[in-house]
N, C-alpha and C positions, 0 to 999 in steps of 0.2 A: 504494500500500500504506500502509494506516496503521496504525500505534504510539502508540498513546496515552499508554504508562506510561514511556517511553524519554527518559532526562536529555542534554538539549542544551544545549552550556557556549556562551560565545560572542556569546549573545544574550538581550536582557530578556524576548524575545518568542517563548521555546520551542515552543509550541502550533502555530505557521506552520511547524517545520520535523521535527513528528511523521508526515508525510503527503508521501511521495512520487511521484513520477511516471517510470515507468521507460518507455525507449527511445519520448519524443516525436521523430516527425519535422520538424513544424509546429505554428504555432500563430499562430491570425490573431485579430484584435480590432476590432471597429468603431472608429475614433473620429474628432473633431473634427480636422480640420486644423491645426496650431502644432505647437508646440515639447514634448517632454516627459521626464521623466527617466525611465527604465526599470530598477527593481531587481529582477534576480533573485535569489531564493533558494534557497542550496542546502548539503544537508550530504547525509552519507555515513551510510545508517541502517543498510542491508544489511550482514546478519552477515558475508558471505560476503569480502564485501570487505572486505581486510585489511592492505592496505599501499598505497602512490602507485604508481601507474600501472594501477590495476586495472578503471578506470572513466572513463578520457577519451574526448572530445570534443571537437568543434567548434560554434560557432552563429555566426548570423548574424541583428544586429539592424537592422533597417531599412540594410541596406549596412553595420554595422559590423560588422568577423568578428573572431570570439576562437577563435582556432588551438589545437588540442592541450590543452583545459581539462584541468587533475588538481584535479578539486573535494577529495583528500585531503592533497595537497599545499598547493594556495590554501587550505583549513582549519586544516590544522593537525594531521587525523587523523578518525579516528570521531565522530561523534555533537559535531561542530561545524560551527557554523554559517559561512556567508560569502556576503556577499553582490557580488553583479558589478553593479556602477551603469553606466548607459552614457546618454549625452544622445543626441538623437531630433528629430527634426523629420517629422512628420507630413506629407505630400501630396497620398494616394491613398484619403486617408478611414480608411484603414486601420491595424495593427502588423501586422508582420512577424516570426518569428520562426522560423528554420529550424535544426535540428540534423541533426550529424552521429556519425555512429558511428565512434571511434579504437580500432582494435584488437576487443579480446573483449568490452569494457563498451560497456554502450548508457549514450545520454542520459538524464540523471537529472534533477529539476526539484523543489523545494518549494511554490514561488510565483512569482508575477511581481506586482510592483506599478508601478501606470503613474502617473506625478504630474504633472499637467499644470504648466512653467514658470512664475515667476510675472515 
């Protein structure tokens, strides 16, 4: 869903987090073998949602899991930004990215950016 006109505190880089993506279950990526940083981005745009705990989850990035996410809690509230950095080591040519659904909220997502190490 995208919002184009909606103020997001937070971040120099507002525009990455007018557009979201509700209840992903996967998400895979070609890429090179090594090492890579992986930022997700995410904020809370939906009206609906209006306090922490209304919209958790779980993911899994190449084997590393983040149990129980509160993207409004890790924010701060509505309409901020936060981003989840996680390190990576590529081996199947692939990313990996699995979500899970906590409660009544599905998975939420802005972005994903992949940096390869240097």
């Amino acid at each position: 869903m995208s919002r184009p006109d909606i103020v997001i505190e937070n971040t120099k880089t507002p525009s990455v987090y007018r557009a979201e993506r509700f209840g992903m279950t996967e998400f895979s990526y070609k890429l090179a073998n090594g090492n890579y940083t992986v930022k997700l981005h995410f904020a809370i745009c939906y009206e609906v949602i209006d306090g922490p705990g209304q919209s958790r989850f779980s993911l899994d990035v190449e084997g590393h899991a983040i149990k129980d996410l509160d993207i409004w809690k890790k924010a701060g509230g509505r309409q901020r930004a936060y981003i989840e950095t996680i390190p990576v080591t590529i081996a199947d040519g692939k990313l990996d990215i699995t979500f899970t659904a906590e409660g009544e909220g599905g998975p939420t997502i802005c972005a994903i950016e992949i940096i390869p190490a240097s």
